[in-house]
N, CA, C, O and CB atoms as a CASP TS submission, in Angstrom:
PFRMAT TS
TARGET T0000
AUTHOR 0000-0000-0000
METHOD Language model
MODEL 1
PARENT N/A
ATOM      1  N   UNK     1      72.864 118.162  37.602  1.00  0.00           N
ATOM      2  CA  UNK     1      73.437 118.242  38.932  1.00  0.00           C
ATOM      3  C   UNK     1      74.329 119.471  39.022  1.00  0.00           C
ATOM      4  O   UNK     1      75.054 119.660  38.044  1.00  0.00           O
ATOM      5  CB  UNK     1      74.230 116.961  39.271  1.00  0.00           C
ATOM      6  N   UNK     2      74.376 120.044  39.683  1.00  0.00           N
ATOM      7  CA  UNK     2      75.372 121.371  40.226  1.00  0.00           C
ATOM      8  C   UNK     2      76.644 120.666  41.255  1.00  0.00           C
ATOM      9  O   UNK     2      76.664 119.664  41.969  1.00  0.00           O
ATOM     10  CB  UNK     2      74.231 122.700  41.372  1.00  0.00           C
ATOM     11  N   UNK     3      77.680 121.747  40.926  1.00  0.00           N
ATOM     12  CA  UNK     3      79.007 121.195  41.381  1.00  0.00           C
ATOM     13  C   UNK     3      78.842 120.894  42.763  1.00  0.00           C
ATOM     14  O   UNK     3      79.551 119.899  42.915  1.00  0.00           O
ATOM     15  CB  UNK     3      80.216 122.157  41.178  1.00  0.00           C
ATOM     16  N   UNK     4      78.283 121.190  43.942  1.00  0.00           N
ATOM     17  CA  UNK     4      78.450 121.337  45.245  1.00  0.00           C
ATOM     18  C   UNK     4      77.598 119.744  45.499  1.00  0.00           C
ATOM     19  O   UNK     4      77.702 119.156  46.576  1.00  0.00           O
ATOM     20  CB  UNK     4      77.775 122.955  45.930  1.00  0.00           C
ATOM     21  N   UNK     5      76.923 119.290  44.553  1.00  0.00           N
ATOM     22  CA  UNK     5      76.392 117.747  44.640  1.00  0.00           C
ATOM     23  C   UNK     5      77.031 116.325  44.036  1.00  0.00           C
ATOM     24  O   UNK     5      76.884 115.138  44.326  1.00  0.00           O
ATOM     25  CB  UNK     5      75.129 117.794  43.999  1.00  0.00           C
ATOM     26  N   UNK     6      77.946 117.178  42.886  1.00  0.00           N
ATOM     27  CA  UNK     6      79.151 116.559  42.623  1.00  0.00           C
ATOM     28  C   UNK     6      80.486 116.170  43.637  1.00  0.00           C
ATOM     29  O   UNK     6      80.997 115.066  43.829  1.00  0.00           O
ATOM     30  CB  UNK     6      79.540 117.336  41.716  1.00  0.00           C
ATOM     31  N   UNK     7      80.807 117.353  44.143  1.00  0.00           N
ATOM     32  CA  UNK     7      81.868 116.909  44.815  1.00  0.00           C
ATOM     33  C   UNK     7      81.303 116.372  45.933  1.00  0.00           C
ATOM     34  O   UNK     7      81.996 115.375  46.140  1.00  0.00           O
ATOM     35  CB  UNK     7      82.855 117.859  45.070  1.00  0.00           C
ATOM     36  N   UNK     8      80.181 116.441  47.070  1.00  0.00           N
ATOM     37  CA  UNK     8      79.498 115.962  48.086  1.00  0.00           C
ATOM     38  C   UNK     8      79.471 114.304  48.128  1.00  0.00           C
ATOM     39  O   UNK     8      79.566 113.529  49.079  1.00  0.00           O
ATOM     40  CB  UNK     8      78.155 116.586  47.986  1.00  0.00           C
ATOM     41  N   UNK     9      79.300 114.078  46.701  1.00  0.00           N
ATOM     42  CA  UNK     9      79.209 112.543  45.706  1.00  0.00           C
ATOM     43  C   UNK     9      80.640 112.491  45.829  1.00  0.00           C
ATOM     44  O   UNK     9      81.032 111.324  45.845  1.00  0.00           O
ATOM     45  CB  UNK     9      78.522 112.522  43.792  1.00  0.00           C
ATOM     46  N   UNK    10      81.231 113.039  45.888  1.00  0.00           N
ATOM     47  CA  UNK    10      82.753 111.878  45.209  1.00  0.00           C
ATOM     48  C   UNK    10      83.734 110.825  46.524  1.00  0.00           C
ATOM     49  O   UNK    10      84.064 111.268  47.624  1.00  0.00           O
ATOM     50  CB  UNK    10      84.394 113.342  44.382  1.00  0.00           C
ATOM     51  N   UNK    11      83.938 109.856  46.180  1.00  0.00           N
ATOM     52  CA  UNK    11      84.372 109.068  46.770  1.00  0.00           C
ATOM     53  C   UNK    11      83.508 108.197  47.557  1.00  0.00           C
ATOM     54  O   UNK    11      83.852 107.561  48.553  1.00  0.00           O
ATOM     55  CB  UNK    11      85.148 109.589  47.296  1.00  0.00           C
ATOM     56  N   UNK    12      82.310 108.229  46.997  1.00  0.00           N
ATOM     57  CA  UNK    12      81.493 107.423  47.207  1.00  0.00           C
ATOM     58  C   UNK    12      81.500 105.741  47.048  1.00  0.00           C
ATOM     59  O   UNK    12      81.026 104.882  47.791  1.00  0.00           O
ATOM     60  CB  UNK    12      80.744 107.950  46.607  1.00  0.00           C
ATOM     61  N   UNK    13      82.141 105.640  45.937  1.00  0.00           N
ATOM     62  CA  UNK    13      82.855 104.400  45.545  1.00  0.00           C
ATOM     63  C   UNK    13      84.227 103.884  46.096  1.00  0.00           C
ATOM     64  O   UNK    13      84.769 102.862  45.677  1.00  0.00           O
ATOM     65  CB  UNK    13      83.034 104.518  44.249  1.00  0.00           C
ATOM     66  N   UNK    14      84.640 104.543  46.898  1.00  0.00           N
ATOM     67  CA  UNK    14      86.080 104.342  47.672  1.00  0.00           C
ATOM     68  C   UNK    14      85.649 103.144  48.672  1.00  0.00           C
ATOM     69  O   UNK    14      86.099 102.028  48.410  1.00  0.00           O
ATOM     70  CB  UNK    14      86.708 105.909  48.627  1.00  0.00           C
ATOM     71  N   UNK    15      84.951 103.272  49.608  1.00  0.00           N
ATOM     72  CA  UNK    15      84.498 101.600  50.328  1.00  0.00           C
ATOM     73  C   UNK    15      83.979 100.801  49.649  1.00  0.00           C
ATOM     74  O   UNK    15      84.538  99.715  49.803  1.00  0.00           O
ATOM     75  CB  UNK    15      83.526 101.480  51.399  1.00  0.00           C
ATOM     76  N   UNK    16      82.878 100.741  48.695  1.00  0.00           N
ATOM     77  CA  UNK    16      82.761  99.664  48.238  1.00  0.00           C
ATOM     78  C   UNK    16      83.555  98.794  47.337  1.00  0.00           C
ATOM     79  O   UNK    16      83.297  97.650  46.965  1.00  0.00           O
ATOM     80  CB  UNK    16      81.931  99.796  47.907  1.00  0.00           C
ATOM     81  N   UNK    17      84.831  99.743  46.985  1.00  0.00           N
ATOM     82  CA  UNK    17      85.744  98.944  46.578  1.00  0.00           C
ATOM     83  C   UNK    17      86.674  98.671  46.939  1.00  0.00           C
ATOM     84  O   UNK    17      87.479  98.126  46.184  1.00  0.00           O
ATOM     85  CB  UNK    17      85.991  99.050  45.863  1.00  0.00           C
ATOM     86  N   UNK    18      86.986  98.940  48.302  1.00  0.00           N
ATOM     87  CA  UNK    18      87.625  98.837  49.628  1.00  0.00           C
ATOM     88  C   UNK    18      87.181  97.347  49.920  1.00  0.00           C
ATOM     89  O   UNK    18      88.007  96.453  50.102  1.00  0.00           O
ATOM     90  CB  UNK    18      87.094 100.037  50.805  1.00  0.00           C
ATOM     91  N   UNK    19      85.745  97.140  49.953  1.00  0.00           N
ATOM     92  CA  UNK    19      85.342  96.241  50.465  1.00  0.00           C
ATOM     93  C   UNK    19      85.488  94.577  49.691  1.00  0.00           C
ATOM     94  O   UNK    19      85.768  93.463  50.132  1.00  0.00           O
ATOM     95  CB  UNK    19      84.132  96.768  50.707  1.00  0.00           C
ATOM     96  N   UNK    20      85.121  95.142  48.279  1.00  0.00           N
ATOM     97  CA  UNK    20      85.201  94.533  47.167  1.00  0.00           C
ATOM     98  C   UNK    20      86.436  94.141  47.060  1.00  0.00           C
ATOM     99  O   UNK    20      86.421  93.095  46.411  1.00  0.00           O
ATOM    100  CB  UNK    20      84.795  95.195  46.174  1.00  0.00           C
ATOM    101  N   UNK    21      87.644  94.463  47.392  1.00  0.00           N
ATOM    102  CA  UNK    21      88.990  94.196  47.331  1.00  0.00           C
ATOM    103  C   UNK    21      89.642  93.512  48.785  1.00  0.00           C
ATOM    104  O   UNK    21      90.710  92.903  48.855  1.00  0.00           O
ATOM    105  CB  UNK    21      89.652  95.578  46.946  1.00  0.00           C
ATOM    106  N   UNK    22      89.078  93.678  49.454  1.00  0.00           N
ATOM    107  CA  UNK    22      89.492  92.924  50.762  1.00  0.00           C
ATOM    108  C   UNK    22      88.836  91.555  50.757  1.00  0.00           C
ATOM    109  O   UNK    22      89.460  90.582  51.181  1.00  0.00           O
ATOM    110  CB  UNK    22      89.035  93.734  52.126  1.00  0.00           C
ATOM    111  N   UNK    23      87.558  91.441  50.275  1.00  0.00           N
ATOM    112  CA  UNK    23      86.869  90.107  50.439  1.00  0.00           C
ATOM    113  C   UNK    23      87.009  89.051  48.914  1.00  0.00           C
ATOM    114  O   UNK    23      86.576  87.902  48.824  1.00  0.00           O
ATOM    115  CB  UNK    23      85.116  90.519  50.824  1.00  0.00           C
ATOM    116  N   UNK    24      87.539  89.621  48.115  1.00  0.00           N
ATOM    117  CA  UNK    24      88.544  89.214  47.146  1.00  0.00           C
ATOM    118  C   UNK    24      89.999  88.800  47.329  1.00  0.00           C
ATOM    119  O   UNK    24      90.399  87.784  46.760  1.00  0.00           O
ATOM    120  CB  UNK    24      88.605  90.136  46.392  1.00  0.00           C
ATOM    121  N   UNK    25      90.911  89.614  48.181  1.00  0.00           N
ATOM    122  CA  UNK    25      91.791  88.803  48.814  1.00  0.00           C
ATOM    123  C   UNK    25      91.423  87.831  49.578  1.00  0.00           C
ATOM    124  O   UNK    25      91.688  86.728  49.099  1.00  0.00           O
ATOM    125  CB  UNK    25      92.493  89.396  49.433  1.00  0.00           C
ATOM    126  N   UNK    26      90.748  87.816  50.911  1.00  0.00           N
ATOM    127  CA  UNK    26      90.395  86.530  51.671  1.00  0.00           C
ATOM    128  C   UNK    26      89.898  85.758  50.652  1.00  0.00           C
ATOM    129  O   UNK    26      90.156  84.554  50.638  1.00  0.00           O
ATOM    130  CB  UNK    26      89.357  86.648  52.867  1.00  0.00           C
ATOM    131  N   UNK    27      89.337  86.179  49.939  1.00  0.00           N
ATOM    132  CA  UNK    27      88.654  84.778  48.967  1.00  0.00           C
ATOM    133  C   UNK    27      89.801  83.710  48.687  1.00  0.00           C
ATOM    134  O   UNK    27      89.880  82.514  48.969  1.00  0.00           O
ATOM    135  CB  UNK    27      88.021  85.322  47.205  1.00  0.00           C
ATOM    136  N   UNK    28      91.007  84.934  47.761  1.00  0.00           N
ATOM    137  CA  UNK    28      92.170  84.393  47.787  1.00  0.00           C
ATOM    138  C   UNK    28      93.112  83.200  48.367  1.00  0.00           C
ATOM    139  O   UNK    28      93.660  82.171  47.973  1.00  0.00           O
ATOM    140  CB  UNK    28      92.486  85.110  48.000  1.00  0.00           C
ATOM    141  N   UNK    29      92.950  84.023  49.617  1.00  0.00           N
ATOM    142  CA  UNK    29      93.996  83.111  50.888  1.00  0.00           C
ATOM    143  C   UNK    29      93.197  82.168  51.400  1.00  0.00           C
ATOM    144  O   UNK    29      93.854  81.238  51.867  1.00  0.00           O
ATOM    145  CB  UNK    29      94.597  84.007  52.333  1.00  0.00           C
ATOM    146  N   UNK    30      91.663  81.998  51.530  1.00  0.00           N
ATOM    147  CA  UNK    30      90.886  80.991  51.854  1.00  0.00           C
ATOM    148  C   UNK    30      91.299  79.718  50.798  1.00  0.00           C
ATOM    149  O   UNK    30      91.519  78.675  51.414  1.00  0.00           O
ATOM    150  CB  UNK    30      89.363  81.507  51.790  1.00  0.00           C
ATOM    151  N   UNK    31      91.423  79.628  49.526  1.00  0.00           N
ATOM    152  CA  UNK    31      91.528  78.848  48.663  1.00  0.00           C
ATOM    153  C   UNK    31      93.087  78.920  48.366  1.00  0.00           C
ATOM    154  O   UNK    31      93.459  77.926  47.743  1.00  0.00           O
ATOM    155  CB  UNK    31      90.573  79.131  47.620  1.00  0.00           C
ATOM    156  N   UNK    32      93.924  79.674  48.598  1.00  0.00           N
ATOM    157  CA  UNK    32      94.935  79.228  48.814  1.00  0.00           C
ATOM    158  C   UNK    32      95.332  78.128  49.805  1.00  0.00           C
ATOM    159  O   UNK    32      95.898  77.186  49.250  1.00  0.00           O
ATOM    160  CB  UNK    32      95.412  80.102  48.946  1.00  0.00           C
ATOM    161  N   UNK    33      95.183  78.011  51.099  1.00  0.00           N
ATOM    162  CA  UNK    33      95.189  77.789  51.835  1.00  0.00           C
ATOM    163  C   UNK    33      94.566  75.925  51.651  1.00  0.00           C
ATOM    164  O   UNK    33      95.178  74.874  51.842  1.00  0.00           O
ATOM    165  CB  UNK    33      94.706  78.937  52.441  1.00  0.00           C
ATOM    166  N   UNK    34      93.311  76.151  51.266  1.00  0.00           N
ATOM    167  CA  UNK    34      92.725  74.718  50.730  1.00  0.00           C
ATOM    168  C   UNK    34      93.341  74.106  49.930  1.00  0.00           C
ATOM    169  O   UNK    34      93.371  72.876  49.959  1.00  0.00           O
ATOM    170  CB  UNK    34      91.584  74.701  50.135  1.00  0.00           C
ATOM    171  N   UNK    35      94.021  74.872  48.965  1.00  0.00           N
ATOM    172  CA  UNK    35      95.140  74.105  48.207  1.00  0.00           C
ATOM    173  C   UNK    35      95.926  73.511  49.077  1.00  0.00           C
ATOM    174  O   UNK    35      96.168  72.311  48.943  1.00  0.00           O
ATOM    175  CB  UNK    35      96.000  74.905  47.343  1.00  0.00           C
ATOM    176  N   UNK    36      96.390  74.144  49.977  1.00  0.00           N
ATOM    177  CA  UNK    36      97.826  73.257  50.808  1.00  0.00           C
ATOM    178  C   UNK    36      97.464  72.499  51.400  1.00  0.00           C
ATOM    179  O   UNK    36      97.935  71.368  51.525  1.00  0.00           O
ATOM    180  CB  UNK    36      98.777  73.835  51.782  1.00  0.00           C
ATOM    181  N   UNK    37      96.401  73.017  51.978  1.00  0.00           N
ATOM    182  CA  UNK    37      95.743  71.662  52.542  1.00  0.00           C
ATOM    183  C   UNK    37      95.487  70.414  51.982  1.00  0.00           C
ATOM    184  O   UNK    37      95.785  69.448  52.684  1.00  0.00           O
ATOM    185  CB  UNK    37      94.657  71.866  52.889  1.00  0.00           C
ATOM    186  N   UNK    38      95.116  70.253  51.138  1.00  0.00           N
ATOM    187  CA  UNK    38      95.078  68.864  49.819  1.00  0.00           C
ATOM    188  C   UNK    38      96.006  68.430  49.684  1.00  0.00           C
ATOM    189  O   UNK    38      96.405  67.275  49.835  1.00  0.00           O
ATOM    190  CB  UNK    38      94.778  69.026  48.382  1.00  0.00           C
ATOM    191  N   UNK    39      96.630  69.627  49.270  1.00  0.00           N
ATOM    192  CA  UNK    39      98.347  68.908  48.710  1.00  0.00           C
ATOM    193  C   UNK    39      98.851  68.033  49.781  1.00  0.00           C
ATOM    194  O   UNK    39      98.791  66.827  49.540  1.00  0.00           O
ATOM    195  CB  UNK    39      99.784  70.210  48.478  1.00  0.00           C
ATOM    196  N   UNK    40      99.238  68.323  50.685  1.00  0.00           N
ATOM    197  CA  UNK    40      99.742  68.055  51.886  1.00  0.00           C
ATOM    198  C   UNK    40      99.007  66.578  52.314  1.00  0.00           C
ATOM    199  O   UNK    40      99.676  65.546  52.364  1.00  0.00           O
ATOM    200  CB  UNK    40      99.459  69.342  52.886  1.00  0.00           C
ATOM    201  N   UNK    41      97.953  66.594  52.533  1.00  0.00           N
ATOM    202  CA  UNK    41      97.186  65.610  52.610  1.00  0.00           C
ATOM    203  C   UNK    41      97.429  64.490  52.012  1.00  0.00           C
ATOM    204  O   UNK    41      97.770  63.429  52.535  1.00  0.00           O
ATOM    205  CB  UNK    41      96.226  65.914  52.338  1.00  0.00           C
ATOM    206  N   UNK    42      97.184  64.808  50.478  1.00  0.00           N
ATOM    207  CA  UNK    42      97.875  63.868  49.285  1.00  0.00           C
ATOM    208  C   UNK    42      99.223  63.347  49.377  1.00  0.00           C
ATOM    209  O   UNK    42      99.512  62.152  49.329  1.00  0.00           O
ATOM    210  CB  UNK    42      97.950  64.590  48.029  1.00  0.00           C
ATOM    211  N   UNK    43     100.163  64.472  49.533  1.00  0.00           N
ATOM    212  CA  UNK    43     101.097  63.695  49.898  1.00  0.00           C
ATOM    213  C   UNK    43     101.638  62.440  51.220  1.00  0.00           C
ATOM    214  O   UNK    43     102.275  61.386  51.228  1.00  0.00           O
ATOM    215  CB  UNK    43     101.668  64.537  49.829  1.00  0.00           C
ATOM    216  N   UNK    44     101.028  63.205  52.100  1.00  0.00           N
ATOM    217  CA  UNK    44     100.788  62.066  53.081  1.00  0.00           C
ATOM    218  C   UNK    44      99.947  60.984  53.114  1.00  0.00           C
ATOM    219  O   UNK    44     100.031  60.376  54.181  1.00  0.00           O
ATOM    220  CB  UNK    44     100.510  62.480  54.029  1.00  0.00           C
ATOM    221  N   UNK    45      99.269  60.585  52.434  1.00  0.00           N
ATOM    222  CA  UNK    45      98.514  59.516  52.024  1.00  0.00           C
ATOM    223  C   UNK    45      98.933  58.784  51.041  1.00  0.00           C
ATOM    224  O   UNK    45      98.564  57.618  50.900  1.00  0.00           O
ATOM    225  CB  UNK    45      97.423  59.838  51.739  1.00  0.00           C
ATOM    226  N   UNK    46      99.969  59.540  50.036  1.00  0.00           N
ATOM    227  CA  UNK    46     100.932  58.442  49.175  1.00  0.00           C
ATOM    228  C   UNK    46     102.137  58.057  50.287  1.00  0.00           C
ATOM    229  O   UNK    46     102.726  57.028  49.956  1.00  0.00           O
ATOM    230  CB  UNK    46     101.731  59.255  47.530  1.00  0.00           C
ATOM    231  N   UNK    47     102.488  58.490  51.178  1.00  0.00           N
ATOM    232  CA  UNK    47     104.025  58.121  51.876  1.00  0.00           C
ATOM    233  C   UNK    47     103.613  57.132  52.505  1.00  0.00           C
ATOM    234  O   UNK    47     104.222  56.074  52.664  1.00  0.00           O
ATOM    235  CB  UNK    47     104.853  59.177  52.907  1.00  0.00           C
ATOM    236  N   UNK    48     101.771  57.621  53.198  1.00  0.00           N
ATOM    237  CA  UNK    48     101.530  56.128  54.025  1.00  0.00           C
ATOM    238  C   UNK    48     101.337  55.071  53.177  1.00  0.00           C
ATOM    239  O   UNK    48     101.785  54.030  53.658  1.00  0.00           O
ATOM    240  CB  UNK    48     100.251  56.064  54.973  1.00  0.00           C
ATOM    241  N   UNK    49     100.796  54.933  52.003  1.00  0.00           N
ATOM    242  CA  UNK    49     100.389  53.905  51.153  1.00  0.00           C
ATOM    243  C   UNK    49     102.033  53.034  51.037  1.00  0.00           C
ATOM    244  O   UNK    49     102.363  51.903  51.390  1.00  0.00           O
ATOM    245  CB  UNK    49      99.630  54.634  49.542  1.00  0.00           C
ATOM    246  N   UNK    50     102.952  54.372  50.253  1.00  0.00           N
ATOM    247  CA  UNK    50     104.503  53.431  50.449  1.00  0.00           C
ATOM    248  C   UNK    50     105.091  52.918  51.086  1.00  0.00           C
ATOM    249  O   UNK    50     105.664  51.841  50.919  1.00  0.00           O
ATOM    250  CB  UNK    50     105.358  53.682  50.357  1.00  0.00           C
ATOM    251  N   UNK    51     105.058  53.796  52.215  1.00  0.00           N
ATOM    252  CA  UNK    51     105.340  52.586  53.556  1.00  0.00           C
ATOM    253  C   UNK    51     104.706  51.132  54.030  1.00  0.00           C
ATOM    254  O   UNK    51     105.362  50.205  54.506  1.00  0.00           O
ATOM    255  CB  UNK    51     105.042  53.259  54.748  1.00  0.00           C
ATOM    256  N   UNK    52     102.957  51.148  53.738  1.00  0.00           N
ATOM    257  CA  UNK    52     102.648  49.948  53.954  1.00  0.00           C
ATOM    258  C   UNK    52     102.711  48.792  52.568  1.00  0.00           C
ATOM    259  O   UNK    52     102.527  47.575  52.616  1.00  0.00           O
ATOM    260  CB  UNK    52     101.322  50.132  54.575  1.00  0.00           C
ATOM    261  N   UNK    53     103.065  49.730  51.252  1.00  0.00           N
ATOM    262  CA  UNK    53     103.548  48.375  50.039  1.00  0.00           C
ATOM    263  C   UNK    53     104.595  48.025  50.571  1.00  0.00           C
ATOM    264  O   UNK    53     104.736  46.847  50.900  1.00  0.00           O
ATOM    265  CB  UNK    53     103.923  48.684  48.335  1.00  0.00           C
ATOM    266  N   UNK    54     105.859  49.218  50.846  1.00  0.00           N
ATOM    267  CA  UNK    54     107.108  48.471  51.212  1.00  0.00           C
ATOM    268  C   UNK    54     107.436  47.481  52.460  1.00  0.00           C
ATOM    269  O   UNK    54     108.451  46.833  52.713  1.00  0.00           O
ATOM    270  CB  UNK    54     107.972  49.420  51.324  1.00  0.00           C
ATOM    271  N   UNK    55     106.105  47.615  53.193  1.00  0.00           N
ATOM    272  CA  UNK    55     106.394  46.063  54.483  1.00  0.00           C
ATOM    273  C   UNK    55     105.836  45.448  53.618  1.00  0.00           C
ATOM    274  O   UNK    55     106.755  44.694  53.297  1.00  0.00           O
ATOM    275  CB  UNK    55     105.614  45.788  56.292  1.00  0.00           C
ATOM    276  N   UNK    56     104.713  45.093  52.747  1.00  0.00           N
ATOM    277  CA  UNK    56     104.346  44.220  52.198  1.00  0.00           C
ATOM    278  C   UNK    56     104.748  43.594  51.731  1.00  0.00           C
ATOM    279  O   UNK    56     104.469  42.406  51.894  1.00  0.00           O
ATOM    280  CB  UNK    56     103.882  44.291  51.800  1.00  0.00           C
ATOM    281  N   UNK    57     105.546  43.963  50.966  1.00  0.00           N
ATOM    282  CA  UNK    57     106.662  43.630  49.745  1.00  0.00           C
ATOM    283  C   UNK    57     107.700  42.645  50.961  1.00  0.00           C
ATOM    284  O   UNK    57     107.944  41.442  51.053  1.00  0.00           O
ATOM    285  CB  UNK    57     107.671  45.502  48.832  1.00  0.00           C
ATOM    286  N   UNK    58     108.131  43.915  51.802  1.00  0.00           N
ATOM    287  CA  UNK    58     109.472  42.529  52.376  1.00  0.00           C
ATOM    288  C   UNK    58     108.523  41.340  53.074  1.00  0.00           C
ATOM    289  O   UNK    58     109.253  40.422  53.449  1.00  0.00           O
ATOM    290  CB  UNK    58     110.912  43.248  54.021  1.00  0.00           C
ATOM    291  N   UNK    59     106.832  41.037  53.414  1.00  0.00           N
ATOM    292  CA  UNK    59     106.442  40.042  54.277  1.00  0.00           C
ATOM    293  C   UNK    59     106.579  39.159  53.209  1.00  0.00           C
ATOM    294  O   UNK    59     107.080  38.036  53.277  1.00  0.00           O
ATOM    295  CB  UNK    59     105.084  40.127  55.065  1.00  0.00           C
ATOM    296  N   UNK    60     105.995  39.847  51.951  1.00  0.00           N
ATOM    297  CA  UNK    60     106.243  38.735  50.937  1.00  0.00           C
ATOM    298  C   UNK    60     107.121  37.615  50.465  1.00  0.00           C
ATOM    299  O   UNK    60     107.028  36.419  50.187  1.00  0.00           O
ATOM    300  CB  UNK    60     106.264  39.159  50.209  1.00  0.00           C
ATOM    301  N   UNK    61     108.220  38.786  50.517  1.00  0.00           N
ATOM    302  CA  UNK    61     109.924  38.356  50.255  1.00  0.00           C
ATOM    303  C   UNK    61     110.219  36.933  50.797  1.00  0.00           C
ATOM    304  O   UNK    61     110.731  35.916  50.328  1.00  0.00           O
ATOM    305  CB  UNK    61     111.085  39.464  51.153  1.00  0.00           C
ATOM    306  N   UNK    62     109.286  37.556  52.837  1.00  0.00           N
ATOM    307  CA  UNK    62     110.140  36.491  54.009  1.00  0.00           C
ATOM    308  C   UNK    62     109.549  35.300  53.732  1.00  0.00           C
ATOM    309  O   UNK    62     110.083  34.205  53.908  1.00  0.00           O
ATOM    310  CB  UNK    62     109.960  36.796  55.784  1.00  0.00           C
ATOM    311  N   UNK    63     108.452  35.488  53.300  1.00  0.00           N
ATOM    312  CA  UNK    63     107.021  34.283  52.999  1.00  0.00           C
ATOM    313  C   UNK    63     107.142  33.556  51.841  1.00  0.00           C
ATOM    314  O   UNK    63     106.378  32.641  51.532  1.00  0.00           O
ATOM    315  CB  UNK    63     105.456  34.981  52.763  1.00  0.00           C
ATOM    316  N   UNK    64     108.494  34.099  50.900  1.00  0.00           N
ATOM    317  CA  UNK    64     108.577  33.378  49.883  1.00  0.00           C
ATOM    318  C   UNK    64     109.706  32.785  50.103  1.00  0.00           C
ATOM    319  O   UNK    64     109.877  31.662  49.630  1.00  0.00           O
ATOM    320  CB  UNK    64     108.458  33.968  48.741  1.00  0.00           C
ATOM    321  N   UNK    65     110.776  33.449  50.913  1.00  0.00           N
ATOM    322  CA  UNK    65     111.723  32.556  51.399  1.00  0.00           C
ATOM    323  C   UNK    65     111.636  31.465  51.949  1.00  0.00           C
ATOM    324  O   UNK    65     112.307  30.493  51.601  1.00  0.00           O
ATOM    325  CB  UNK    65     112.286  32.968  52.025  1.00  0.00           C
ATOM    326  N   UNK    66     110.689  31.457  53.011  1.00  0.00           N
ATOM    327  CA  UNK    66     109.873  30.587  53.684  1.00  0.00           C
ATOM    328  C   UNK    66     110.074  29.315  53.589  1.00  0.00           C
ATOM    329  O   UNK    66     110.645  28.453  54.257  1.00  0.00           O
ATOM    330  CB  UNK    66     108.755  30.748  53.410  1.00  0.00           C
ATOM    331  N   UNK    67     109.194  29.399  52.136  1.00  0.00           N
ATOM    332  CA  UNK    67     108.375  28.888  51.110  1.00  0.00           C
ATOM    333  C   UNK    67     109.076  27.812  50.338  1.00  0.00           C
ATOM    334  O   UNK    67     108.667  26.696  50.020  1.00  0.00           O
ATOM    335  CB  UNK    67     107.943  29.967  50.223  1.00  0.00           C
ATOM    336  N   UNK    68     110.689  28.638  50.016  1.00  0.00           N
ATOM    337  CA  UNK    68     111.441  28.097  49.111  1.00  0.00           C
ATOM    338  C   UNK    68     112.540  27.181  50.112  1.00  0.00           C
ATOM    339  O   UNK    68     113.106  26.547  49.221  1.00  0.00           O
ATOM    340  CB  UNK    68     112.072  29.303  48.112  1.00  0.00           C
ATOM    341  N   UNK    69     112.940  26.896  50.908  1.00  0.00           N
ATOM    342  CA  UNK    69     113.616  26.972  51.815  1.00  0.00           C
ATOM    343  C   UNK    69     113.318  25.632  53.150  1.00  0.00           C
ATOM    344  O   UNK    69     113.997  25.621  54.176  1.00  0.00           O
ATOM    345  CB  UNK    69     113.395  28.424  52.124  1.00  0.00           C
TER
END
């Protein structure tokens, strides 16, 4: 190759790793993002679960008072 086809060539690789690096971040923040989403989820699905043991627990309580009483 002669220089004037060399430099004509250079930076040829500058977008595709432009590109390669942008759709690697979104990859990123897409699955970041799904993480919080879960998490979040999870946690709200244990608070609801605690909330409905802890009425349970006191119907129990009243039902054993009830009971005893």
């Amino acid at each position: 190759m002669n220089s004037k086809a060399i430099n004509r060539e250079s930076g040829q690789a500058l977008p595709l790793g432009i590109a390669f690096l942008m759709s690697t971040i979104l990859l990123g923040l897409v699955l970041f993002n799904t993480g919080q989403t879960a998490s979040e989820r999870s946690r709200l699905i244990n608070t609801a679960d605690a909330a409905v043991y802890s009425g349970l627990v006191w119907q129990a309580r009243a039902l054993n008072f009830q009971a005893y009483t």
